[in-house]
Structure formats: structure tokens, C-alpha cells
Backbone as XML, in Angstrom:
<?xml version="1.0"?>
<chain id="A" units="angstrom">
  <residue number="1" name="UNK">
    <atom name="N" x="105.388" y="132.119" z="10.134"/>
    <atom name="CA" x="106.090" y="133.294" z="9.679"/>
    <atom name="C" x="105.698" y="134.495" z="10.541"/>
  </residue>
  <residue number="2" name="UNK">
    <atom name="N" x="106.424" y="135.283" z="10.652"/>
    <atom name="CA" x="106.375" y="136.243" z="11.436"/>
    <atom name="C" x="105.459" y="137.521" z="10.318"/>
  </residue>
  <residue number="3" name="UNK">
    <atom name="N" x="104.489" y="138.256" z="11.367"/>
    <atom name="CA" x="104.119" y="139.150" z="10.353"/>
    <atom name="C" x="104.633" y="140.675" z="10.327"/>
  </residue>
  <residue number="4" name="UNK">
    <atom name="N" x="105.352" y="140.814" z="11.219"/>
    <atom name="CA" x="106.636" y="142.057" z="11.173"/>
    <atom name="C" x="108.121" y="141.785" z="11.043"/>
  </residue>
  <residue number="5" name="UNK">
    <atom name="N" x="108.409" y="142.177" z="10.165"/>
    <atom name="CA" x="110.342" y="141.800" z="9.884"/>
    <atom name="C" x="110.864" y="142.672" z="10.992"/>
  </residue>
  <residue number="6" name="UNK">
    <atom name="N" x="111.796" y="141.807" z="11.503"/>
    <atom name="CA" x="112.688" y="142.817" z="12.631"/>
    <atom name="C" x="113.350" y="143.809" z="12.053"/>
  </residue>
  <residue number="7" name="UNK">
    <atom name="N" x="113.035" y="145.360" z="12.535"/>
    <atom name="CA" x="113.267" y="146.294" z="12.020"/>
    <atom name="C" x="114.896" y="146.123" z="12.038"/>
  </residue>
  <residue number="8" name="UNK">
    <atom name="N" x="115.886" y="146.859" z="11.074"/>
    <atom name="CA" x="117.154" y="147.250" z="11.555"/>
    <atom name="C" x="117.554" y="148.206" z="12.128"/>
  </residue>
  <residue number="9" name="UNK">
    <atom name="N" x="118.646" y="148.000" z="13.047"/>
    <atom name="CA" x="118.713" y="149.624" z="13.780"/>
    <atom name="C" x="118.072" y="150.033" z="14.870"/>
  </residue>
  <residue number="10" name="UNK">
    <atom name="N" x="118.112" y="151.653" z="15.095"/>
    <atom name="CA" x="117.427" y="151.467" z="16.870"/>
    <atom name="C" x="116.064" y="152.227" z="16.134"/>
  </residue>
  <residue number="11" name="UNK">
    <atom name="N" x="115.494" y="151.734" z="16.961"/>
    <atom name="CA" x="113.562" y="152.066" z="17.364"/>
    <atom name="C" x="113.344" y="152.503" z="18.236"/>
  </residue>
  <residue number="12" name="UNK">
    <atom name="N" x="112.695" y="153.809" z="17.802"/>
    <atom name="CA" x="112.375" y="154.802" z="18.897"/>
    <atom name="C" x="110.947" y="154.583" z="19.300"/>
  </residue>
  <residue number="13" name="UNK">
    <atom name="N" x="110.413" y="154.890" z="20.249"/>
    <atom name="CA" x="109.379" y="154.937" z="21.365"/>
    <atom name="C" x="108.691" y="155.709" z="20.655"/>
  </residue>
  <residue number="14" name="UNK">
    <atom name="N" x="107.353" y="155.731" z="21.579"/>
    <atom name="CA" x="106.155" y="156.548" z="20.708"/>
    <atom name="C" x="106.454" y="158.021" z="21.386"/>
  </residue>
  <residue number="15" name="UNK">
    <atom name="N" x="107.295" y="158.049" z="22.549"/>
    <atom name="CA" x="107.457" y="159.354" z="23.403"/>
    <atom name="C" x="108.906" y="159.973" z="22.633"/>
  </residue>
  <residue number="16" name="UNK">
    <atom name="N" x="109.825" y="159.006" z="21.901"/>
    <atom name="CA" x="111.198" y="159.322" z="21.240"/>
    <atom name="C" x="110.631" y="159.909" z="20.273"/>
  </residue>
  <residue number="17" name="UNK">
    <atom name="N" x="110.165" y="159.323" z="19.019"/>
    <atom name="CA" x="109.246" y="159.937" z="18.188"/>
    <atom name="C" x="108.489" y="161.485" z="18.154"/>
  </residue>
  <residue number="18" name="UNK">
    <atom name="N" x="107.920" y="161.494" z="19.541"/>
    <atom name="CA" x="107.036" y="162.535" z="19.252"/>
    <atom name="C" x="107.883" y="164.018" z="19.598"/>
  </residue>
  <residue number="19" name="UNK">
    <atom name="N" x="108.802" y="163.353" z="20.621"/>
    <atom name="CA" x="109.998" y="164.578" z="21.267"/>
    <atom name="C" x="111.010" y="164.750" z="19.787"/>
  </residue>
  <residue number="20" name="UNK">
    <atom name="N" x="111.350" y="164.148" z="18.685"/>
    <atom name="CA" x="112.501" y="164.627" z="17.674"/>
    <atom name="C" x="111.061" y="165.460" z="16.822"/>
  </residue>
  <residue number="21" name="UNK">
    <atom name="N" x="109.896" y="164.884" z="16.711"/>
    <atom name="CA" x="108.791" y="165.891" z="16.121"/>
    <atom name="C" x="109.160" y="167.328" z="16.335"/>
  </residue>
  <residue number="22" name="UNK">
    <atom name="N" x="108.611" y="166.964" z="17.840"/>
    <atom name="CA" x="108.520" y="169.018" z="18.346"/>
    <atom name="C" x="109.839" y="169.498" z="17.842"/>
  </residue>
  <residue number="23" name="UNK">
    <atom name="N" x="111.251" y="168.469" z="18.271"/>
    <atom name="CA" x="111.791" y="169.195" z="18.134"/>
    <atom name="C" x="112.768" y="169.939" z="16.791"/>
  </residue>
  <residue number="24" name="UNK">
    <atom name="N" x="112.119" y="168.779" z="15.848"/>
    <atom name="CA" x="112.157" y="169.287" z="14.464"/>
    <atom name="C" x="111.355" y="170.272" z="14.306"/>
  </residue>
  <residue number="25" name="UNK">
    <atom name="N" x="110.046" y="170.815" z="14.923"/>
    <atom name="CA" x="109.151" y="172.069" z="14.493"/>
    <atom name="C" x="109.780" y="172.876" z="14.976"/>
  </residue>
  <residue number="26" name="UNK">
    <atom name="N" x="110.076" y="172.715" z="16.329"/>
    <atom name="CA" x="111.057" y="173.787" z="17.017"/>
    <atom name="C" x="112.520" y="174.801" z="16.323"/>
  </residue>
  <residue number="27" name="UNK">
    <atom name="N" x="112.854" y="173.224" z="15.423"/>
    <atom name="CA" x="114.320" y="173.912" z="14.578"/>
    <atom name="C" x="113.803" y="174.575" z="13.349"/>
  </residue>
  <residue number="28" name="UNK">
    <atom name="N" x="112.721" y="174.530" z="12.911"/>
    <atom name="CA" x="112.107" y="174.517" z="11.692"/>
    <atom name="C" x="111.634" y="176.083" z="12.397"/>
  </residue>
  <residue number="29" name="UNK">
    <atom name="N" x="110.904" y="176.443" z="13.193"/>
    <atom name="CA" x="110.615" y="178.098" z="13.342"/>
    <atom name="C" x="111.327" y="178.915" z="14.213"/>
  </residue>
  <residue number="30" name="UNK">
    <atom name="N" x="112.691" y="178.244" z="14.542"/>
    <atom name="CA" x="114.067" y="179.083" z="14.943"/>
    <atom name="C" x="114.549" y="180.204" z="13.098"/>
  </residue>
  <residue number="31" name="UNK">
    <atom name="N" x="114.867" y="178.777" z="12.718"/>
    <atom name="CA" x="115.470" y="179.122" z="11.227"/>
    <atom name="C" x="114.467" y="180.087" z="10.005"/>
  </residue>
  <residue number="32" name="UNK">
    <atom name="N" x="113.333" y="179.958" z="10.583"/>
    <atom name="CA" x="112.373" y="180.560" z="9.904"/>
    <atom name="C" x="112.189" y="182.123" z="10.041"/>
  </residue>
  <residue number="33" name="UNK">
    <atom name="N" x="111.815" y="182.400" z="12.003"/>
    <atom name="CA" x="112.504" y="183.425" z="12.455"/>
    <atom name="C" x="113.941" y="183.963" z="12.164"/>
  </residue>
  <residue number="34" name="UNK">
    <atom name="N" x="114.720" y="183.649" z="12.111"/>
    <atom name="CA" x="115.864" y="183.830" z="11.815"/>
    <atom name="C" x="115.903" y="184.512" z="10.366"/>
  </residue>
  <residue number="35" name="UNK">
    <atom name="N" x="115.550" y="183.936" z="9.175"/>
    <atom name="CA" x="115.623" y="184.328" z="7.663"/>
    <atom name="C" x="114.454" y="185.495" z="7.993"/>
  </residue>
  <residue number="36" name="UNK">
    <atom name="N" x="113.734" y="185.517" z="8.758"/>
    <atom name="CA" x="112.695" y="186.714" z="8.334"/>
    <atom name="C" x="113.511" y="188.017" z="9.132"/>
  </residue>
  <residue number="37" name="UNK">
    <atom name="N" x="114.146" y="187.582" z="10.539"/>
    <atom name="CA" x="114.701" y="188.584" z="10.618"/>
    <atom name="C" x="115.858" y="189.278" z="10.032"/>
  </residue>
  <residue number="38" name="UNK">
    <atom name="N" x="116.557" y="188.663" z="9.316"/>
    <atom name="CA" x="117.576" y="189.017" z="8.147"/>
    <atom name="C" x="117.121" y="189.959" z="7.177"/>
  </residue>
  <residue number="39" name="UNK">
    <atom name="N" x="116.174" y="189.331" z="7.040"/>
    <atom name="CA" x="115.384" y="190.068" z="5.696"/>
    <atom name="C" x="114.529" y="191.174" z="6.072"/>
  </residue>
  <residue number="40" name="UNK">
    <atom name="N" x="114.194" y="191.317" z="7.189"/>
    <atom name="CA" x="113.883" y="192.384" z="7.753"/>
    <atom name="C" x="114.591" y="193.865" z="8.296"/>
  </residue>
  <residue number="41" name="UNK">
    <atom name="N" x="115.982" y="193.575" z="8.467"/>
    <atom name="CA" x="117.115" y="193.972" z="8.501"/>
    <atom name="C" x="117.988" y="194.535" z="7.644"/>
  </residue>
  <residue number="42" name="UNK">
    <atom name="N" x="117.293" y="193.554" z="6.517"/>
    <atom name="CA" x="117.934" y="194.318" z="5.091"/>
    <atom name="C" x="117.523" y="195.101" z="4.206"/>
  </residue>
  <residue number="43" name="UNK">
    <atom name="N" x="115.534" y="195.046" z="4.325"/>
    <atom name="CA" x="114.776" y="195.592" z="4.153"/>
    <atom name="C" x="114.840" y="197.157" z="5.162"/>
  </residue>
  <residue number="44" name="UNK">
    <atom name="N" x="115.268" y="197.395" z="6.342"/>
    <atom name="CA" x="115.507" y="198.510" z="6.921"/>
    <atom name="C" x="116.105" y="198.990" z="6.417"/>
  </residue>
  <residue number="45" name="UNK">
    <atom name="N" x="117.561" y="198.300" z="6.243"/>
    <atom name="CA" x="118.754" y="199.093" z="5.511"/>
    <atom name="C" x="118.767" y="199.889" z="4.843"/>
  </residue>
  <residue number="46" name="UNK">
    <atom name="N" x="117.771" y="199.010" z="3.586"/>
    <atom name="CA" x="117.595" y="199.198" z="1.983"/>
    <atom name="C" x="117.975" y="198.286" z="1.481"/>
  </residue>
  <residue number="47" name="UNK">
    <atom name="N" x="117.293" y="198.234" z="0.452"/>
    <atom name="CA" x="118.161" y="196.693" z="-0.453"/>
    <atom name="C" x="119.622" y="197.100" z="-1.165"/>
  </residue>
  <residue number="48" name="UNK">
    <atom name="N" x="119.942" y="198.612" z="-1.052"/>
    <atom name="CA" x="120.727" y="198.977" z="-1.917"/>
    <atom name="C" x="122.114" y="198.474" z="-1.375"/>
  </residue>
  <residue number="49" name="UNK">
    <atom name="N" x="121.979" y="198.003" z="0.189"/>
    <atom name="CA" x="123.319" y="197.552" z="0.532"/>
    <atom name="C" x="123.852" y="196.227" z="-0.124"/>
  </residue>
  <residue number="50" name="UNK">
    <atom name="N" x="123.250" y="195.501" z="-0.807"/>
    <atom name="CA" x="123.166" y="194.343" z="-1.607"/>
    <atom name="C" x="124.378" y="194.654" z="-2.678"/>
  </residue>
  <residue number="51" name="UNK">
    <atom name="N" x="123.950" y="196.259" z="-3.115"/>
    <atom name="CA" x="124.242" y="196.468" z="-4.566"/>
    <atom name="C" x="126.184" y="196.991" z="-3.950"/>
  </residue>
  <residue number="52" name="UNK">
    <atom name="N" x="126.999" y="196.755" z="-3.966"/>
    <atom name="CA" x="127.983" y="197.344" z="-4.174"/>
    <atom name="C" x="129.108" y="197.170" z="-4.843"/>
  </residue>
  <residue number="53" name="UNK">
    <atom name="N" x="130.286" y="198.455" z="-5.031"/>
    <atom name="CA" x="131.239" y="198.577" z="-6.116"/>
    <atom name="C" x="132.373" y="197.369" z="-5.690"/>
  </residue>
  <residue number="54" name="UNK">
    <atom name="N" x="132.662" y="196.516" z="-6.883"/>
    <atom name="CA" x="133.799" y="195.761" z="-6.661"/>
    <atom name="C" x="134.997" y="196.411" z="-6.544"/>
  </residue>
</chain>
């Protein structure tokens, strides 16, 4: 018997792997930057621009 089942699907490398890592951290403190600068932006404003008449 075999002691690994053949995986299904494609299998990535230990170098495929480590490159979708970074580049999941990478997308992960784009978007992070991103919401802080929003909120930083809105915080300049004022929050009162939030509030307006329908």
C-alpha cells in the first residue's frame, strides 16, 4: 500500500507555495493600507460627512 494517496489536482512546489504566501501578505497590507487610508480621509473631513440630508 502506498503511504501517500495521490493528491487530486495540481501541486504546487515548495517555491509555488511560498511565492502565493508573500503574495497573499502582499494583498493582505495593500487592502489594509488602503482601509486605513479611507479612514483617515474621513477622519480629516470629519465624520460629519457620513451624516447627510436625504
Amino acid at each position: 500500500m502506498a503511504d501517500k494517496p495521490e493528491p487530486d489536482g495540481i501541486v504546487l512546489t515548495e517555491a509555488q507555495q511560498k511565492s502565493r504566501r508573500q503574495r497573499s501578505i502582499a494583498i493582505a497590507l495593500a487592502l489594509g493600507v488602503l482601509v486605513l487610508l479611507f479612514f483617515a480621509v474621513t477622519m480629516v473631513k470629519g465624520p460629519a460627512v457620513l451624516v447627510r440630508p436625504m
